[in-house]
C-alpha atoms as one frame of an Amber mdcrd trajectory, in Angstrom:
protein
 -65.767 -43.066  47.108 -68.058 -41.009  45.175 -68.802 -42.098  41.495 -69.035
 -39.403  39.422 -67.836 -40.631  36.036 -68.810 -44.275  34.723 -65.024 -44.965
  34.740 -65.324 -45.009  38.710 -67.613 -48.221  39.084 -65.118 -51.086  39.843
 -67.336 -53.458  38.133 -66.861 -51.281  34.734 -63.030 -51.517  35.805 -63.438
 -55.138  36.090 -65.173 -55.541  32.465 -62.649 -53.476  31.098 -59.786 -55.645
  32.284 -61.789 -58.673  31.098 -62.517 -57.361  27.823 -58.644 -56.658  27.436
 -58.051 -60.273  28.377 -60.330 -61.619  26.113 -58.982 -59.103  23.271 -55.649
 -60.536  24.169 -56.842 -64.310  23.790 -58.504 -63.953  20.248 -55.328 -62.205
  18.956 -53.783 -66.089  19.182 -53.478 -67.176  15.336 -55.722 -70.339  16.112
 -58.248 -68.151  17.818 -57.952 -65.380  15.376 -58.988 -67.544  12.346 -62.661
 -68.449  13.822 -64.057 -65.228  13.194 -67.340 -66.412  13.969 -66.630 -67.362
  18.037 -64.057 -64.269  17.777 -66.433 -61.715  17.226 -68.881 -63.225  19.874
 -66.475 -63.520  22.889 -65.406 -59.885  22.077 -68.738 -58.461  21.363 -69.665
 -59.998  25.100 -66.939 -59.075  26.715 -67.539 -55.116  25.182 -71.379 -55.670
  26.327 -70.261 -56.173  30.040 -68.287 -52.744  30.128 -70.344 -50.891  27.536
 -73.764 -51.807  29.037 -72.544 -50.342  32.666 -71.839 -46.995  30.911 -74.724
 -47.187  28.906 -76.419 -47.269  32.147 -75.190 -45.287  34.197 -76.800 -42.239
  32.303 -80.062 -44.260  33.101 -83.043 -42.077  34.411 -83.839 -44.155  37.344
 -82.030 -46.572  39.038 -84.304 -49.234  38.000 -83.617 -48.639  34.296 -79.757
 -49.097  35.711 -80.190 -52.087  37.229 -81.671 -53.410  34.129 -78.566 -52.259
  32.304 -76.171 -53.437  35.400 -78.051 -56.889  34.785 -77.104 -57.112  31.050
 -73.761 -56.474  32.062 -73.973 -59.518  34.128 -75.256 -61.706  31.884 -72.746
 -61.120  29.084 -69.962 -62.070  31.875 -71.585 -65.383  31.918 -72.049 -65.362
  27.804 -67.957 -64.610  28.152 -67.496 -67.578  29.909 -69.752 -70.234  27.943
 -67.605 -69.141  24.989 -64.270 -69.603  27.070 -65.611 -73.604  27.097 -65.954
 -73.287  23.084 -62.585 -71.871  22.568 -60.682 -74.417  25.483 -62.644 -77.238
  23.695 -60.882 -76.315  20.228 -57.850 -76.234  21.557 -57.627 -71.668  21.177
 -56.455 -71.347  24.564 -55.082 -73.521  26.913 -56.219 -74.413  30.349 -54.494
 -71.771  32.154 -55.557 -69.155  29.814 -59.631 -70.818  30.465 -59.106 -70.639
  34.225 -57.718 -67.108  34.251 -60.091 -65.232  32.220 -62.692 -67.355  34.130
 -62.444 -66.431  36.696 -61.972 -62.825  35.826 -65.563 -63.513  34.311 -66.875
 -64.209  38.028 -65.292 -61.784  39.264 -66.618 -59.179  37.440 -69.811 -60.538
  37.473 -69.454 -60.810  41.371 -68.780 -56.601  41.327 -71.991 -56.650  39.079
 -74.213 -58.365  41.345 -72.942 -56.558  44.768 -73.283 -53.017  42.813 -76.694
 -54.032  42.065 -77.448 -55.310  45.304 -75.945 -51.813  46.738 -78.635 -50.269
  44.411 -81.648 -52.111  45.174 -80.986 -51.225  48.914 -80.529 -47.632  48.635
 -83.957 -47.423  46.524 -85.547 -49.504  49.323 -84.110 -47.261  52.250 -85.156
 -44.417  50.477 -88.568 -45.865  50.158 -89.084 -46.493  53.702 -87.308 -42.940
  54.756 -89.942 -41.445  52.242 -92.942 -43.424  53.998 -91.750 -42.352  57.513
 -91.762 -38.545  56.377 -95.376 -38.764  55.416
């Protein structure tokens, strides 16, 4: 499948569905009040999907992978915070587990897309280096 649109990257598809999930826990009255861990696990879960389609528009595809790696790293910020919120008793076990794992999955998508990205530069490289 071609991507043409930021919307067709699976990983952004991913972070989407794990910033609805994590929309969808701090809406829980508990979780709701602590406006402080609220706002973090949101604004992380928002940098995973937001930081792909900031990137995509990148330049080069270094300057995407840099952005693709952000994207990564807020997956894991998502599920430090997950520990926080399981810890005070916001969510229950299930609800840690599922969005979890939906954390290392997307993260996963992240990390093969930029894997996918750092061998097409490198093929093209070498194709390049034969042609000369």
């Amino acid at each position: 499948m071609k991507i043409e649109r930021f919307e067709d990257i699976e990983a952004w598809q991913l972070s989407r569905e794990l910033t609805m999930k994590v929309y969808g826990l701090t809406k829980k009255p508990t979780f709701a009040r602590d406006f402080g861990l609220k706002g973090q696990i949101q604004d992380a879960a928002g940098s995973s999907m937001h930081n792909i389609a900031e990137g995509f528009d990148s330049e080069t595809n270094a300057e995407f992978i840099r952005f693709l790696r952000y994207a990564k790293r807020s997956c894991t910020e998502v599920q430090s915070e997950l520990y926080v919120a399981v810890d005070q008793q916001y969510i229950t076990d299930a609800e840690f587990q599922d969005v979890y794992d939906h954390a290392a999955r997307t993260r996963a998508a992240i990390r093969g897309f930029i894997k996918y990205l750092l061998k097409y530069e490198q093929d093209h490289r070498r194709k390049d280096n034969l042609e000369c």
